[in-house]
C-alpha positions, 0 to 999 in steps of 0.5 A: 684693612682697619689698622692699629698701625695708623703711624704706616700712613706716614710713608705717604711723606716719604720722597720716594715714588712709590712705598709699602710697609706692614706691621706683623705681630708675633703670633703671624697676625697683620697688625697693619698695612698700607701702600700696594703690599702686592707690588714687587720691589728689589730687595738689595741687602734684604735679600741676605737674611732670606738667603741666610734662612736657606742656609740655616735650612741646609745646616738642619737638613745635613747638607752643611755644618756651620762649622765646615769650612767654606770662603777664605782659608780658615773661614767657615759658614758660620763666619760668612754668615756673620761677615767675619770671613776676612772677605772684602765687600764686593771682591774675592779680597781678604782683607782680615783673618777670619773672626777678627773684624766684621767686614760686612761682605756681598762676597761673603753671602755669594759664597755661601751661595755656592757652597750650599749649591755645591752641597745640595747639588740644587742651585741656590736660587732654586733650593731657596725656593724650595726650602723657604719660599715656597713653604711660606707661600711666598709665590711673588719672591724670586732670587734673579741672581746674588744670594747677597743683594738680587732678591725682589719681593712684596711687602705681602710675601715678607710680612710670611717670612717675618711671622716665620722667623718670630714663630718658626715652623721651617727652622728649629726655634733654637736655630732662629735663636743662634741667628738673632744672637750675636756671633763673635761678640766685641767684633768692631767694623763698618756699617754701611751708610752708618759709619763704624760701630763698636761693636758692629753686632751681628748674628747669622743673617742678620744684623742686631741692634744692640746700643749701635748709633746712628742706626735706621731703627728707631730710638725705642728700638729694643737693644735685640731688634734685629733684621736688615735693611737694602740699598733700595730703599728697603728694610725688615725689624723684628723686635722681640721685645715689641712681639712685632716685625715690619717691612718697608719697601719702596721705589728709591735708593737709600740715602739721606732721605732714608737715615731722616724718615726711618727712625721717626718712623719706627719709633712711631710704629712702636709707640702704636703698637704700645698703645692698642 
């Protein structure tokens, strides 16, 4: 396709075996694409912020309030969703009471899980089928397991949740507010692969930008960025102020390589999206 996105070509740089990544503007049309976008990849944590829509999903329907409690004693959705449960990062530990500090936690979002399964009554990787998946279209997605971190998708299929989330017909546009707005203001903790960050700003599901540094988006993020990146080599931004979203997925665990190429390369997509 013609592309007003020339900066997606970079991947070709990257050090990893195989990437894609799109560029998808807020009125759900595809600025730009490159690499095979058709091609399933593990999601690792990108996987949360598809589950947290499903969540949201039950919250709307009923089923859940985000106020309920659910997790550890004194937690409720809303702080598993916004990782202030106390919850430890892979182990049914409590490490905080619940608000205090943001303890980014796979346990927290397996919880959710199992708690909107037990709601509904449907299991969770069925009900996000259900509720997101398949109303999207995005017949190339499955959860194979942890609602936290075992989703596998394709640029294609993400680049549909990311026109949704910019403009929502699952969800009301208020709720999509509440989840890109931070939750538990001034609430320090760890971001993974980033180090500690005060304040480490969240919402629900998903994680903002804010003024947080070092960070995998690019420095002309706008501060309301937000989105989620996985430890396989996978990310999603949705930055308002751009009126765009993009998806990069690829063959290689996050490491070094990845904290180098992001941000360069975000700031790249932004600098051609300003000037088409």
């Amino acid at each position: 396709m013609q592309s007003s996105v020339p900066s997606l070509a970079s991947i070709e740089n990257w050090p990893v075996p195989t990437a894609a990544a799109a560029v998808v503007r807020a009125d759900g049309t595809v600025a730009g694409s490159h690499g095979p976008t058709g091609q399933r990849f593990a999601l690792a944590s990108v996987t949360k912020p598809l589950a947290a829509y499903a969540v949201l999903v039950a919250y709307e329907e009923g089923a859940i309030d985000l106020d309920e409690p659910a997790g550890p004693e004194g937690a409720t959705v809303r702080h598993l969703l916004a990782h202030t449960s106390g919850l430890a990062f892979d182990e049914n530990r409590v490490m905080a009471a619940p608000g205090t500090r943001r303890i980014y936690s796979n346990t927290g979002f397996e919880a959710l899980g199992d708690h909107v399964a037990k709601a509904t009554d449907i299991p969770f990787a069925e009900y996000l089928h259900q509720a997101v998946l398949e109303p999207l279209g995005m017949t190339s997605t499955t959860l194979d397991g942890s609602p936290a971190k075992d989703g596998v998708s394709t640029v294609d299929d993400l680049v549909r949740f990311a026109a949704e989330v910019q403009a929502p017909r699952l969800l009301d546009a208020r709720t999509v507010l509440d989840a890109m707005t931070v939750t538990y203001p001034g609430v320090t903790g760890i971001l993974p692969g980033y180090g500690h960050q005060r304040p480490n700003d969240w919402g629900l599901g998903f994680e903002i930008r804010d003024g947080k540094s070092p960070h995998w988006t690019g420095a002309s993020s706008s501060p309301r960025t937000f989105g989620h990146f996985g430890q396989a080599g996978t990310f999603l931004w949705i930055d308002p102020d751009a009126r765009a979203a993009c998806v990069a997925l690829t063959a290689r665990p996050f490491g070094p390589w990845a904290v180098e190429a992001w941000p360069p390369f975000t700031d790249a997509v932004l600098a051609d999206l300003r000037a088409r």
